[in-house]
C-alpha positions in Angstrom: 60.0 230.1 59.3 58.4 227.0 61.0 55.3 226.4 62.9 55.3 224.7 66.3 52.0 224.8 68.5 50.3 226.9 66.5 52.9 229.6 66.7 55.2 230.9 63.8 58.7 231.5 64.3 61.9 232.5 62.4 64.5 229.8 62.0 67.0 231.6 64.6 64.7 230.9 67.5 64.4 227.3 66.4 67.5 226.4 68.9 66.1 228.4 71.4 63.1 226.3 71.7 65.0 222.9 71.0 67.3 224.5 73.8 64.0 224.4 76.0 62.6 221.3 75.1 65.8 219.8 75.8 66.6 221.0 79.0 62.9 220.3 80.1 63.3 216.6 79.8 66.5 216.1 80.8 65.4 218.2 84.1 62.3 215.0 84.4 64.2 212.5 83.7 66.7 214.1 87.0 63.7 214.7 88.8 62.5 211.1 88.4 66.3 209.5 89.1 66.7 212.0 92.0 69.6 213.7 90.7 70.0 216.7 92.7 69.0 219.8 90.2 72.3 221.5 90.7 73.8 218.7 88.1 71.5 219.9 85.3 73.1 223.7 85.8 76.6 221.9 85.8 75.9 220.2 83.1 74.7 223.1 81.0 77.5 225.3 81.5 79.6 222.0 80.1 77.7 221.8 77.3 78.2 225.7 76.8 82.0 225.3 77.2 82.0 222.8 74.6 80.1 224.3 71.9 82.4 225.7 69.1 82.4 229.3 67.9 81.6 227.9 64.3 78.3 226.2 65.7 77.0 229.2 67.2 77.8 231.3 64.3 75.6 228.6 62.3 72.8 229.2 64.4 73.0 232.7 64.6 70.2 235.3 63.6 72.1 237.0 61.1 73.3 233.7 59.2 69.7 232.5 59.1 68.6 235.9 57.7 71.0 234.9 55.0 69.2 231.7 54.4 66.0 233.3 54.2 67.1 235.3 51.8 68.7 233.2 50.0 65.8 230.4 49.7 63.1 233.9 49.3 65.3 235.1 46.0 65.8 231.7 44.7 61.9 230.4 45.2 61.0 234.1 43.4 63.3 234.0 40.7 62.9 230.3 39.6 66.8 230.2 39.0 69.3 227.5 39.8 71.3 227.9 42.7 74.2 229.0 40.8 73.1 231.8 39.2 70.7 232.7 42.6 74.2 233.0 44.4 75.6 234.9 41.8 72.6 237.5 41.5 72.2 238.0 45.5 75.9 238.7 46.0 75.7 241.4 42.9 72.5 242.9 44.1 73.5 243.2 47.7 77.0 244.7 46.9 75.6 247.1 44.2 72.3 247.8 46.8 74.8 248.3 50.4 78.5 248.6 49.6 78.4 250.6 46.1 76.8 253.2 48.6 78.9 253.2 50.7 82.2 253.1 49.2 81.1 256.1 47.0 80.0 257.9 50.6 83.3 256.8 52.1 85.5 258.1 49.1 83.2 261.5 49.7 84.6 261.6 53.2 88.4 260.9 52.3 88.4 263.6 49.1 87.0 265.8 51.9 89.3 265.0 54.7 92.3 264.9 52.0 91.7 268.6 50.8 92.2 270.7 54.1 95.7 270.4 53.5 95.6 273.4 51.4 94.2 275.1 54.7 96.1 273.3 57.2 99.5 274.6 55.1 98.7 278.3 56.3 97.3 277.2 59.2 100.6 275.2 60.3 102.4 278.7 59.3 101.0 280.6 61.2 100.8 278.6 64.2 104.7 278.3 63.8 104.6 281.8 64.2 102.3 281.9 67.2 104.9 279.3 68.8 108.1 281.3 68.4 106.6 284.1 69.8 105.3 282.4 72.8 108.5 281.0 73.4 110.0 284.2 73.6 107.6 285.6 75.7 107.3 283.1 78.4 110.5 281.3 77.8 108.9 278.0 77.1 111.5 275.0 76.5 111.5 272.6 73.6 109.2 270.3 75.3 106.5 272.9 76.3 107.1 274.6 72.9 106.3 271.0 71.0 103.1 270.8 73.3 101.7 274.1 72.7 101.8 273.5 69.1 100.2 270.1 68.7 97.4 270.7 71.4 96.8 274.1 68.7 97.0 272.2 65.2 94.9 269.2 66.6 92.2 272.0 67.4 92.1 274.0 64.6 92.5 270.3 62.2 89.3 269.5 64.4 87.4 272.6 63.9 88.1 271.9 59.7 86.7 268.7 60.4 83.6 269.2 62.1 82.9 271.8 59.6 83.5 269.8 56.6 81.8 266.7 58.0 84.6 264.6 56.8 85.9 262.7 59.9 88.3 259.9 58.8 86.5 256.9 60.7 83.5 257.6 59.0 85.2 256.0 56.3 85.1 252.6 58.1 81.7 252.2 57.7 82.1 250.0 54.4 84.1 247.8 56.4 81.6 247.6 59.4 78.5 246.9 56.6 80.4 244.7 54.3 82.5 242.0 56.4 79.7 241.0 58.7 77.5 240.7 55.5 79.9 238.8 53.5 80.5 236.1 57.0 76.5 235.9 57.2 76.2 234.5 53.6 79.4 232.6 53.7 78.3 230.7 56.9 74.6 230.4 55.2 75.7 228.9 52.0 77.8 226.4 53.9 75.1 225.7 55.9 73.2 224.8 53.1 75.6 222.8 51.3 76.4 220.7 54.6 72.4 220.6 56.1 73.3 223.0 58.6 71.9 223.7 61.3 69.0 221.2 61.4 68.9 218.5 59.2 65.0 218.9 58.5 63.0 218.5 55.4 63.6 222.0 54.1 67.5 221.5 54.7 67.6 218.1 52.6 65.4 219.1 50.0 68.2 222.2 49.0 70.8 220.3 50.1 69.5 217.9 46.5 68.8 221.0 44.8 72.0 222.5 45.8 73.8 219.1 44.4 71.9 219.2 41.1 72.2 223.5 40.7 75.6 224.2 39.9 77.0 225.8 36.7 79.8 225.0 33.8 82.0 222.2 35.2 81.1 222.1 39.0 77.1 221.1 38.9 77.6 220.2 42.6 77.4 222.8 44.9 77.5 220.7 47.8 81.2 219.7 47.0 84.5 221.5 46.4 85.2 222.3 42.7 86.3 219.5 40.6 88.7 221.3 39.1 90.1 224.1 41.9 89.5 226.6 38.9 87.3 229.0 41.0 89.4 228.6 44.5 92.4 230.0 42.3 90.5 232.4 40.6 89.6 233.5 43.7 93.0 234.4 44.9 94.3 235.8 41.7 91.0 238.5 42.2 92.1 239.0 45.2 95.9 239.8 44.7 94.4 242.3 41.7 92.6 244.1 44.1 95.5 244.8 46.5 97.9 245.2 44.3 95.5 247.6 42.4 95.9 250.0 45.1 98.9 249.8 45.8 99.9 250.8 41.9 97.5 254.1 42.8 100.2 255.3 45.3 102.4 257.7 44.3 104.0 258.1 47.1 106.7 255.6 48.8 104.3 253.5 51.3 105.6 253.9 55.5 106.5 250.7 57.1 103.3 250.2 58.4 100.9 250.2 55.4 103.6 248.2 53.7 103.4 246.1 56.4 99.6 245.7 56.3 99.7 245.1 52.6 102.0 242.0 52.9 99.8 241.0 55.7 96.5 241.3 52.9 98.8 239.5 50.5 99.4 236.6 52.7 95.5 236.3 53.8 95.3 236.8 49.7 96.9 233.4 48.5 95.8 231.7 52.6 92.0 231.9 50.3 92.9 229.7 48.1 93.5 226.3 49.8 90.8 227.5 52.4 88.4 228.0 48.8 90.0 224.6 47.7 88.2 222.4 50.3 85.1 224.7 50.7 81.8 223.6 49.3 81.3 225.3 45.6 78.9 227.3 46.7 80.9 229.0 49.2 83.6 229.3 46.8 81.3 230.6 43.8 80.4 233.2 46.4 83.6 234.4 47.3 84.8 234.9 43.5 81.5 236.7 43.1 82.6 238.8 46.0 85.9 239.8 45.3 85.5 240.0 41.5 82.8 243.1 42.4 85.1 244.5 44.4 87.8 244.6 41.6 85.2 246.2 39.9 84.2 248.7 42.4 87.8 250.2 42.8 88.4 250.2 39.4 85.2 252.5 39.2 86.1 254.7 42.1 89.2 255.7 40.5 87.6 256.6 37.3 87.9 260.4 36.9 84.3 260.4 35.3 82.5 258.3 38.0 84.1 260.5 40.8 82.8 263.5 39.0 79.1 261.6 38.4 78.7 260.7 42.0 80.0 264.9 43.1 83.0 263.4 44.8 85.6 266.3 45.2 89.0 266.6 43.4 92.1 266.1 45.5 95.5 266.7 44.6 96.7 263.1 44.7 94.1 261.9 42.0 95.4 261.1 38.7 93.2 261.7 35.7 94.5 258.9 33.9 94.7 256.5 36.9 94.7 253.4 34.4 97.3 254.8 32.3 99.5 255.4 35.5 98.7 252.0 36.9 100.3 250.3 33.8 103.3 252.5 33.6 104.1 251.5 37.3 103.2 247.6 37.0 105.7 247.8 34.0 108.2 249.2 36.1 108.1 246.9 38.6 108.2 244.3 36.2 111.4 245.8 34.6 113.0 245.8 38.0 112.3 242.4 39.0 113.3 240.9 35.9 116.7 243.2 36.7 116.9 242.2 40.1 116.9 238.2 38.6 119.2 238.4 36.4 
């Protein structure tokens, strides 16, 4: 927040009325050369076409939300910045994605147990098919019609009634990335005096320098070390590979293919956490260390059952148990496979 002729306003509207200011004297200082006005509109589309994307996700209204709340939680608490970015990321996952995840697991449980109705259903409608084809002498093609245009209506009766439509499940994703770009842009921000190098920008820029933890005390710059950019990665190969040790099942081409994708953007975080400010990087290990967590939780039998969410017939009751067996085994092969 900052005060300009008497009027409060929030740190996102600040470039709006620098914008304004701005334009209003260099639309004088035409008037008084006697540059036609049609150059300042030239100009400012220019200007616009210039701008980077990462500048205008700087100055954005959800990245200065971030800020704020960054700056309200540290000011409150009294805590250095290191632990202030470690306690915001934990309270905001356990406060908005915990939530979620549990509702979106609710959802998928749901979604995953009308096989068991589907499997008559599919019977009976192979039933209904043959006879049809009998009857009005239908043709492979027709035949093939009839019986998806009938299973995608009765799959969507199950689902309206069960409440338990699978893109509800996205949700986590549509809360949780924009969320974790907001304070990854914010804390960069802060380590680099972004957007406006005022008085309130340098003065935690210096505390940001002096509030670090263990061996990086300088938020402002990389880690000395590059322990928490590989940290990072390693948290985040866990997590994928954590789920893909839950599958029983031989993956299809296409989720294997997204999960070598996840890999690759996996170790990618590294060297992009190697030459990020420690702050940045802190946050991210915070991040994806939770979410380790979080999976490992939702696959409990005993937290599923806590939070009411329904048994399916893929889930393990010894899911950790099962895990190991099958990272053993792929161990054993690979060590096979190289010699």
């Amino acid at each position: 927040m900052f005060r300009f002729a008497g009027t409060w306003f929030h740190r996102g509207a600040r470039s709006t009325l620098l914008r304004y200011s701005f334009q209003f004297a260099e639309r004088r200082e035409l008037f008084q050369q006697g540059v036609p006005s049609t150059y300042h509109g030239l100009c400012a589309v220019r200007c616009f076409s210039l701008q980077s994307w990462a500048q205008t996700l700087s100055q954005s209204t959800p990245v200065a939300y971030a800020q704020d709340l960054l700056d309200a939680v540290h000011s409150t608490s009294g805590l250095s910045w290191g632990t202030t970015i470690v306690v915001t990321s934990l309270a905001l996952r356990v406060v908005v994605t915990l939530p979620l995840a549990v509702y979106q697991h609710h959802v998928l449980a749901r979604f995953a147990n009308l096989d068991r109705e589907m499997a008559g259903i599919v019977q009976e409608l192979k039933r209904e098919t043959t006879q049809a084809v009998r009857m009005f002498n239908l043709n492979e093609k027709q035949a093939r019609y009839l019986y998806k245009k009938n299973f995608k209506r009765h799959l969507q009766r199950l689902v309206v009634r069960d409440n338990c439509h699978p893109l509800k499940a996205a949700l986590v994703v549509l809360f949780q990335l924009p969320l974790w770009v907001s304070l990854s842009v914010a804390l960069r921000n802060m380590a680099f005096m972004m957007p406006y190098q005022d008085l309130a920008a340098q003065a935690t820029y210096l505390e940001l320098s002096v509030g670090g933890m263990l061996w990086f005390t300088n938020l402002t710059q990389p880690d000395p070390l590059h322990i928490v950019p590989i940290l990072v990665g390693i948290t985040n190969l866990m997590n994928i590979e954590f789920h893909v040790l839950q599958r029983q099942k031989h993956m299809a081409w296409l989720r294997r293919w997204i999960t070598n994708f996840m890999r690759g953007l996996a170790l990618v975080s590294v060297p992009v956490a190697w030459i990020m400010p420690a702050d940045v990087a802190l946050y991210w290990l915070c991040s994806s260390g939770f979410a380790l967590g979080q999976n490992m939780l939702m696959a409990a039998p005993r937290f599923r059952r806590a939070c009411s969410i329904p048994i399916t017939a893929s889930e393990s009751q010894t899911p950790f148990r099962d895990v190991a067996v099958r990272l053993r085994q792929r161990l054993d092969a690979a060590f096979r496979t190289s010699s």
